[in-house]
C-alpha positions in Angstrom: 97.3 130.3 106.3 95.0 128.3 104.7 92.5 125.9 106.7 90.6 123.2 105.1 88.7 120.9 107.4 88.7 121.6 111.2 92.3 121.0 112.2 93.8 120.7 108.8 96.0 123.8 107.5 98.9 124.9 105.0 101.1 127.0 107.1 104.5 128.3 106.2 107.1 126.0 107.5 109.6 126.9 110.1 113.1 125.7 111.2 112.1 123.3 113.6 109.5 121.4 111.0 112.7 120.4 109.4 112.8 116.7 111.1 109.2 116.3 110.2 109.0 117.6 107.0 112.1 115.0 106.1 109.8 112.0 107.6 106.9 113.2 105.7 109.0 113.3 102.5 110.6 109.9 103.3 107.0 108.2 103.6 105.7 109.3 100.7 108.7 108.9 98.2 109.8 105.6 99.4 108.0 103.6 97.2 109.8 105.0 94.7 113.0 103.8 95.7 113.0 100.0 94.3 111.3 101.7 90.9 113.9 103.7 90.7 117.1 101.9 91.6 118.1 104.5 94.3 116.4 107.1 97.0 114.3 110.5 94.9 116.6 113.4 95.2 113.8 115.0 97.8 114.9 111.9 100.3 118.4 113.5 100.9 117.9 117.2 100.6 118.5 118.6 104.5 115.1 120.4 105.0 116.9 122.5 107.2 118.7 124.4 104.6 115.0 124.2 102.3 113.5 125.7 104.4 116.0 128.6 105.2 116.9 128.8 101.3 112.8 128.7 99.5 109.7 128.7 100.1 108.7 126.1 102.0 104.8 124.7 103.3 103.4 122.9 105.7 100.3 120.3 105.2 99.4 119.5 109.4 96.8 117.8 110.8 96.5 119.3 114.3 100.4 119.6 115.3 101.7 116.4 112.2 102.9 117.7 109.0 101.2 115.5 106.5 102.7 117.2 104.0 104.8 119.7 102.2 105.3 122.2 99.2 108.7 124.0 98.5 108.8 126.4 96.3 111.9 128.0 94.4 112.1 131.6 92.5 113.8 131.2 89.3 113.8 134.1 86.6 111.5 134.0 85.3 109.2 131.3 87.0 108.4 129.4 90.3 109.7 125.9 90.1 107.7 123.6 91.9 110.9 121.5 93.9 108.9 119.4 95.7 105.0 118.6 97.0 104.9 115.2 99.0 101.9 114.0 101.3 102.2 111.3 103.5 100.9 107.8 102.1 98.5 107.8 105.0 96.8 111.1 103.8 96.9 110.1 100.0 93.9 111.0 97.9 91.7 113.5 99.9 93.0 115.8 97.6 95.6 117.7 99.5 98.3 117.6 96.9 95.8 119.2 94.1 95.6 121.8 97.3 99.4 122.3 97.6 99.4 122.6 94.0 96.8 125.2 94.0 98.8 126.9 96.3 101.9 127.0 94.5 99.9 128.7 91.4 98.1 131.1 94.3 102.1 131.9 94.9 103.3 132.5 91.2 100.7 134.9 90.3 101.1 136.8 93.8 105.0 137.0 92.8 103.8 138.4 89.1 105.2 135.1 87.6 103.4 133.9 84.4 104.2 130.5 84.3 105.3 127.9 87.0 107.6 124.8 86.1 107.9 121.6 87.7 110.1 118.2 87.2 109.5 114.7 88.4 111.5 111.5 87.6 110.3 109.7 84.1 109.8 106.9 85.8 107.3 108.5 88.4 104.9 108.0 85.4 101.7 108.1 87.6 102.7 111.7 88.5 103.5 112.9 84.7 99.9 112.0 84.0 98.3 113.8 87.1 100.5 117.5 86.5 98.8 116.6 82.7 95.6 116.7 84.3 96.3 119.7 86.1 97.1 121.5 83.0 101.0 121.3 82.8 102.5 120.3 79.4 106.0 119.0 79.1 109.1 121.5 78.0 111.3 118.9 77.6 113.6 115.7 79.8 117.7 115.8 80.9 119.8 114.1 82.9 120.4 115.9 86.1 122.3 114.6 89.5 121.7 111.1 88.2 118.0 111.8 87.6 116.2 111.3 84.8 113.7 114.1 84.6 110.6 115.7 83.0 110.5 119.0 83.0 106.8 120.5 83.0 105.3 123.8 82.9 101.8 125.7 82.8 101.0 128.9 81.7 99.1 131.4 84.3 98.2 133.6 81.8 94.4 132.0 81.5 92.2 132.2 84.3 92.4 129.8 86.7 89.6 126.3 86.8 
């Protein structure tokens, strides 16, 4: 578990987070929905299953998920499926946090690299995994999704 301010911690998620992790993820994608003609593919995924199937983490504040992070094993790298904080909780850094985390997680699984999509038209969050030192493998059509498919290496020491 890791703690940040007093009663702010990443926990795993459990079974019965499933309701609020799905309202969490539904306030902080639905902006996208007008942009992008239809609800993000996180929006209808049944966090029950998520959370029974990956890895999946919990952002709270006291006992309200603000957050999450799930987490898939592939081969021969740790897709990064989803990481959503609430609107209300946006930039305090908590999603650079969950990302840390995710990278904490690859390395601890032996993975070298960790890959993550997001829509083409989420553009805002294209430049941010940029930022954060993930480099684009390439774009498809998947489920009716336009994506971009990113990865960074975690060969290098970590900033």
């Amino acid at each position: 578990m890791m703690t940040d301010r007093d009663d702010v911690e990443i926990r795993p998620a459990r079974t019965e987070d499933a309701a609020a992790i799905s309202e969490c993820v539904t306030a902080a994608y639905k902006t996208y929905i007008a942009r992008l003609g239809k609800p993000p593919r996180p929006m209808l995924d049944d966090y029950k299953d998520v959370i029974q199937q990956h890895r999946v983490f919990a952002l709270t504040e006291a006992t309200r998920i603000i957050g999450i992070l799930v987490l898939v094993i592939q081969r021969q790298t740790l897709l990064v499926d989803n990481v959503a904080v609430d609107p209300d909780h946006q930039g305090r850094g908590y999603g650079r946090k969950l990302m840390a985390l995710a990278e904490e997680e690859a390395r601890r699984l032996g993975f070298t690299a960790i890959t993550l999509y997001t829509n083409e038209r989420m553009t805002e969050n294209i430049e941010l995994y940029n930022k954060l030192g993930y480099r684009e493998l390439g774009r498809k059509t998947e489920q009716g999704y336009d994506r971009v498919y990113m990865q960074k290496s975690l060969l290098e020491e970590p900033s």
